[in-house]
Wavefront OBJ file of the C-alpha trace (Angstrom):
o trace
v 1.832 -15.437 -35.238
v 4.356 -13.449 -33.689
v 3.259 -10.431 -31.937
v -0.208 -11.211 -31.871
v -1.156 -10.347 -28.016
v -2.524 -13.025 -26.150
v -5.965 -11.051 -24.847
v -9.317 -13.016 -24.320
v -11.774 -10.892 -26.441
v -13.357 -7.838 -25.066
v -10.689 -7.500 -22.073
v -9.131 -4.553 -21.853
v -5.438 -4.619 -22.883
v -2.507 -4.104 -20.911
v -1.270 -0.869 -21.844
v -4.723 0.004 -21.346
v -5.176 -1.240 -18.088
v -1.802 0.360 -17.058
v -2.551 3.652 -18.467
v -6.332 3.443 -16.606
v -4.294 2.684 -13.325
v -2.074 5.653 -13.371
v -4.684 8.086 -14.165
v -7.045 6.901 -11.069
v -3.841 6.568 -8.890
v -2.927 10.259 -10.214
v -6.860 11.453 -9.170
v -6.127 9.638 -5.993
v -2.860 12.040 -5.081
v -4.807 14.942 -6.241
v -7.947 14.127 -3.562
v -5.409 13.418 -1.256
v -2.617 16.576 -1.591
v -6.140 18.996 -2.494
v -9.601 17.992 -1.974
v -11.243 20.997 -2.376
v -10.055 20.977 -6.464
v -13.122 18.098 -6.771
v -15.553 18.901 -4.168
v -15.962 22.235 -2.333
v -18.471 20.119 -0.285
v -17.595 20.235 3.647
v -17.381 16.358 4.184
v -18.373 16.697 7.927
v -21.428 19.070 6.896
v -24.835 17.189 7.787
v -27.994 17.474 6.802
v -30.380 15.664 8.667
v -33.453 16.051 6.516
v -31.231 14.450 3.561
v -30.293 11.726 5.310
v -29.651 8.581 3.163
v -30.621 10.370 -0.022
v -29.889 8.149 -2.985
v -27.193 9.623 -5.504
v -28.998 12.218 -7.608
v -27.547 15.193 -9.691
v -27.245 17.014 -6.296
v -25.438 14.058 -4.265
v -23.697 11.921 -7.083
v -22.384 9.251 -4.244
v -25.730 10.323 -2.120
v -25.947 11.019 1.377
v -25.057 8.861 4.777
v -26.956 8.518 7.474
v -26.272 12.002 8.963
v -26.595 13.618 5.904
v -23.616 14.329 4.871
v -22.238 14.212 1.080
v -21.288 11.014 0.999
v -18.759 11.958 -2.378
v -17.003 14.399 -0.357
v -16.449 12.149 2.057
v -14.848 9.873 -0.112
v -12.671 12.077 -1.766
v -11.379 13.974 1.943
v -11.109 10.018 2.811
v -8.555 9.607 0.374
v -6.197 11.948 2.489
v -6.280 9.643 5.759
v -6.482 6.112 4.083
v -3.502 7.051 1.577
v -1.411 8.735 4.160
v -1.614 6.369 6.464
v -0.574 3.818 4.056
v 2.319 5.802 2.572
v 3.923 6.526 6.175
v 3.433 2.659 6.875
v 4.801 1.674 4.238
v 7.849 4.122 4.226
v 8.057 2.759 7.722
v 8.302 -0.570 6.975
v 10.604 -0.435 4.100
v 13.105 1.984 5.857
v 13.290 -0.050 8.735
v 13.534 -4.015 6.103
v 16.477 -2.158 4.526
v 18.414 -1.366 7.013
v 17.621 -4.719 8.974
v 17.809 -6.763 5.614
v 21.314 -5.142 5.200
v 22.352 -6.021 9.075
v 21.529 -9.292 8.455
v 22.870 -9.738 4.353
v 26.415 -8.551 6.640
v 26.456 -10.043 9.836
v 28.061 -12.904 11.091
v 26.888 -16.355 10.103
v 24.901 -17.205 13.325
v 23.738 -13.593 13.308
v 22.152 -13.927 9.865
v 20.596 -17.255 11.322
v 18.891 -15.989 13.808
v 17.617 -12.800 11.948
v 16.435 -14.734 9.017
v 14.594 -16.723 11.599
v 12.638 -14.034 12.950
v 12.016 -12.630 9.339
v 10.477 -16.073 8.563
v 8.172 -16.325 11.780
v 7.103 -12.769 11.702
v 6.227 -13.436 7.764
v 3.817 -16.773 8.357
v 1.171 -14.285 10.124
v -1.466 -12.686 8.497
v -0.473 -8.964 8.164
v -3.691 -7.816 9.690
v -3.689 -10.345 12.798
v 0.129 -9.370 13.519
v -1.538 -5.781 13.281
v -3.827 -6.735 15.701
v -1.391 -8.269 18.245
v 0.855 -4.675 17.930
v -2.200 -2.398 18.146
v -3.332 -4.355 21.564
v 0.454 -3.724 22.800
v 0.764 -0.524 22.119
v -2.425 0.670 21.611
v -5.429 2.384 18.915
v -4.930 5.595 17.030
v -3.859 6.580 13.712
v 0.019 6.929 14.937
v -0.055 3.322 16.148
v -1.706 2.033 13.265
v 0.700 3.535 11.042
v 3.486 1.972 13.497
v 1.490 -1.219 13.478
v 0.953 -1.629 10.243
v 4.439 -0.953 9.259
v 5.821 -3.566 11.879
v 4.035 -6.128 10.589
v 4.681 -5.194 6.460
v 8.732 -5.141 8.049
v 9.777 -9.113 7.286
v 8.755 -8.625 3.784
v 11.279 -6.205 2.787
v 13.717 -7.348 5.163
v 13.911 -10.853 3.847
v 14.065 -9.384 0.056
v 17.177 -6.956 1.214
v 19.050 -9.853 3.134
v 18.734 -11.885 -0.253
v 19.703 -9.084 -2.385
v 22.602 -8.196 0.246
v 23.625 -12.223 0.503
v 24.256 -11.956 -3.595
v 25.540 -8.850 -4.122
v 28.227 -9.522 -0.995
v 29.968 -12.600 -3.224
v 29.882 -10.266 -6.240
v 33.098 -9.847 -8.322
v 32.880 -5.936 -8.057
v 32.562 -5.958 -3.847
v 35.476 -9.019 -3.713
v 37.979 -6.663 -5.680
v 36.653 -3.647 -3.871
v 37.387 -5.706 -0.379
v 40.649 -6.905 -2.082
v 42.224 -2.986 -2.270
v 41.366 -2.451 1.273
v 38.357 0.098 1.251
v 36.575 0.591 4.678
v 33.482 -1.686 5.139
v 31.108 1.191 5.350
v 32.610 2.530 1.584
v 31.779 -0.720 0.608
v 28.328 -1.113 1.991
v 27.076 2.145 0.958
v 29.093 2.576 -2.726
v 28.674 -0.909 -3.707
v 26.220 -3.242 -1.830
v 23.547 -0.703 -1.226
v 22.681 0.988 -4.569
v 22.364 -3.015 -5.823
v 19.890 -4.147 -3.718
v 17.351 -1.469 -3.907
v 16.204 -2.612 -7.387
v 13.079 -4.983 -6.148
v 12.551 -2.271 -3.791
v 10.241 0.080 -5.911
v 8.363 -2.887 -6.859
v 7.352 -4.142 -3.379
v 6.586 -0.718 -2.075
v 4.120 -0.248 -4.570
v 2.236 -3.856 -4.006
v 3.008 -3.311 -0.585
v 0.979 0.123 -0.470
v -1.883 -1.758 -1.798
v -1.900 -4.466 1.071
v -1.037 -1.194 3.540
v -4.311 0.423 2.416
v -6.484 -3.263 3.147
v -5.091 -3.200 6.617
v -5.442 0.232 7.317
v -9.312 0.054 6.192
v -9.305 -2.893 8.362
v -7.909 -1.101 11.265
v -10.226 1.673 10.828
v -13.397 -0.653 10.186
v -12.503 -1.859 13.833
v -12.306 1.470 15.581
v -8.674 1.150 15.914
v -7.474 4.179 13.530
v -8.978 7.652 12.935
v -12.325 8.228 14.565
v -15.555 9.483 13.644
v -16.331 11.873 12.323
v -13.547 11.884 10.423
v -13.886 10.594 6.390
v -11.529 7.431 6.313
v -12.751 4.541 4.318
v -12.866 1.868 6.654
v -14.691 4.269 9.317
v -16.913 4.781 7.131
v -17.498 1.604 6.059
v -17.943 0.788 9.897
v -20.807 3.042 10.115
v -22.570 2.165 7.094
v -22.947 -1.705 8.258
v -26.102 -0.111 9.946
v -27.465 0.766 6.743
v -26.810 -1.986 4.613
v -30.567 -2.521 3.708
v -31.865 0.919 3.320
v -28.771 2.255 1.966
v -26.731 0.463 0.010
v -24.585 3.431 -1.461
v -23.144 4.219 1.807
v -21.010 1.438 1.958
v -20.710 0.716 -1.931
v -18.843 4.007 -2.769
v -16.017 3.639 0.150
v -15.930 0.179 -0.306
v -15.297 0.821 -4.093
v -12.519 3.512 -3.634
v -10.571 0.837 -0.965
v -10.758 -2.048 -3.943
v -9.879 0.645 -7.073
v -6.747 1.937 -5.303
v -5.956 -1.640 -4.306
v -6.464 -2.959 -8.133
v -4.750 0.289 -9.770
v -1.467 -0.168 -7.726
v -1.797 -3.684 -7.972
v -1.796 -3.411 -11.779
v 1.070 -0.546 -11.304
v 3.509 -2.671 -9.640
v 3.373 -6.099 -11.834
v 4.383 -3.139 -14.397
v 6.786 -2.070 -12.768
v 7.908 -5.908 -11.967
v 7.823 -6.820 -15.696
v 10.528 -3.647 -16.593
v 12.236 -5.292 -13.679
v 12.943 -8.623 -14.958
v 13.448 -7.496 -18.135
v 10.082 -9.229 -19.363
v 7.783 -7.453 -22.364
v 4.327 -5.639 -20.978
v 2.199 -7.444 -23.172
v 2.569 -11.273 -23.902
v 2.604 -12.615 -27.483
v 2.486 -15.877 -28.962
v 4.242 -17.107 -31.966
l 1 2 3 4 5 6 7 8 9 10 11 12 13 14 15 16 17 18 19 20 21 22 23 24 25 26 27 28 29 30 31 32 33 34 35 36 37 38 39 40 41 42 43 44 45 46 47 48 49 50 51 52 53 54 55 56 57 58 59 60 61 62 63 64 65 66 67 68 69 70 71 72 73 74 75 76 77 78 79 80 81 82 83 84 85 86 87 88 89 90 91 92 93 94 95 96 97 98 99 100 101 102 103 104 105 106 107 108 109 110 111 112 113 114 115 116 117 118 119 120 121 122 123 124 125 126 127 128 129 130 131 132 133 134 135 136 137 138 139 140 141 142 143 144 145 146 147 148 149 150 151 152 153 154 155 156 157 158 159 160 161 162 163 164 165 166 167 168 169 170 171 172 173 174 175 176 177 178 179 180 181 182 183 184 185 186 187 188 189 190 191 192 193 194 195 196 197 198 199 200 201 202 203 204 205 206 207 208 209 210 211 212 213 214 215 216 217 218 219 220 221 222 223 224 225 226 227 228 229 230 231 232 233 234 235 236 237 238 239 240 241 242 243 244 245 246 247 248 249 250 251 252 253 254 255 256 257 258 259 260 261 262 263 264 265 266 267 268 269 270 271 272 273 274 275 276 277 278 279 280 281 282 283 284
């Protein structure tokens, strides 16, 4: 029957799932712009004599090995691991536009070449090409954020070029070519707003993937250092603990694969409006 959604029983549906994503990704921007609204807990407060306290009414996330709350830590955490994702990603998709649109616009044997590289660069792991950039130029949260946007680069580049390649042999850029206007009118009135549509879409995946690698990073001792709450710091130290303590790697561990899921969720949403496809499937 026609409009009947096609859910396996007990799953949650897809407006639901949507709606559940927003809301966490909404709590995440509020621990990230103002912590202090959902813990007044000092994250970098310890307490030796509560060390590895379980969670209890007075630590709900409990305690780390220094004593410090380890819920407050997460939510402070949010500020590092989520900024340093945003200014990678803003980064990376700044720098595959205006590549993506050199190379959509070059010369043939220009366009060769930079496709090329966009195809190379794009057959590496994000978090081993990462790797190679951080040992160039370097640890530290800047470089990560540099690395990390280097290596997300080929993705949006090769999307742009495409979009750029299409929208070039488009009716509306030929006539506009036709009655003379200047190639930079025509690149920025007619081929640019056009090929940012996918753009939204791939940011918002591609925040999830920035997030993985920044953890990564961090879990290495490549990014921000202790003490300072970041997720995959403080996932490094917990490693220790793993048998005494499981909650102090559960709860950071958890927030890395909820933001993950919730933007993951967010973005084939905002992929479905995209290509015109219904939110919910139905069968008929």
């Amino acid at each position: 029957m026609a409009g009947v959604l096609a859910a396996r029983p007990g799953a949650p549906r897809p407006v639901a799932r949507i709606v559940i994503a927003q809301l966490f990704l909404l709590l995440l921007a509020l621990a990230a712009a103002v912590p202090a609204l959902l813990t007044p807990v000092d994250p970098l407060q310890a307490d030796p004599l509560a060390a590895l306290a379980p969670p209890s009414a007075g630590h709900w996330f409990g305690t780390d090995h220094l004593g410090r709350d380890l819920l407050a830590r997460v939510v402070h955490g949010a500020r590092f691991s989520l900024g340093i994702s945003v200014a990678a990603t803003f980064l990376a998709l700044t720098a595959g536009l205006l590549l993506g649109l050199a190379a959509g616009l070059a010369p043939r044997w220009l366009d060769e070449l930079m496709t090329r590289a966009f195809d190379v660069l794009s057959t590496l792991p994000e978090i081993l090409f990462a790797l190679l950039v951080i040992a160039i130029i370097g640890p530290g949260t800047a470089n990560v954020v540099v690395a990390i946007a280097i290596a997300q680069l080929p993705n949006y580049a090769r999307v742009v070029r495409a979009q750029t390649f299409v929208v070039r042999r488009s009716g509306y850029v030929e006539q506009a070519v036709t009655h003379g206007h200047r190639p930079w009118v025509i690149t920025t009135r007619h081929v640019l707003p056009n090929v940012l549509g996918p753009l939204p879409v791939l940011a918002t995946i591609g925040l999830g993937t920035a997030i993985v690698a920044a953890a990564g990073l961090s879990f290495l001792g490549m990014g921000p250092q202790p003490p300072a709450a970041e997720w995959g710091a403080m996932l490094s130290e917990a490693r220790n603990y793993l048998r005494v303590a499981w909650w102090e790697a559960f709860f950071p561990g958890l927030a890395v694969t909820a933001t993950v899921i919730s933007l993951t969720v967010v973005g084939q949403s905002l992929q479905r409006r995209f290509e015109g496809r219904p939110s919910e499937r139905s069968v008929g």
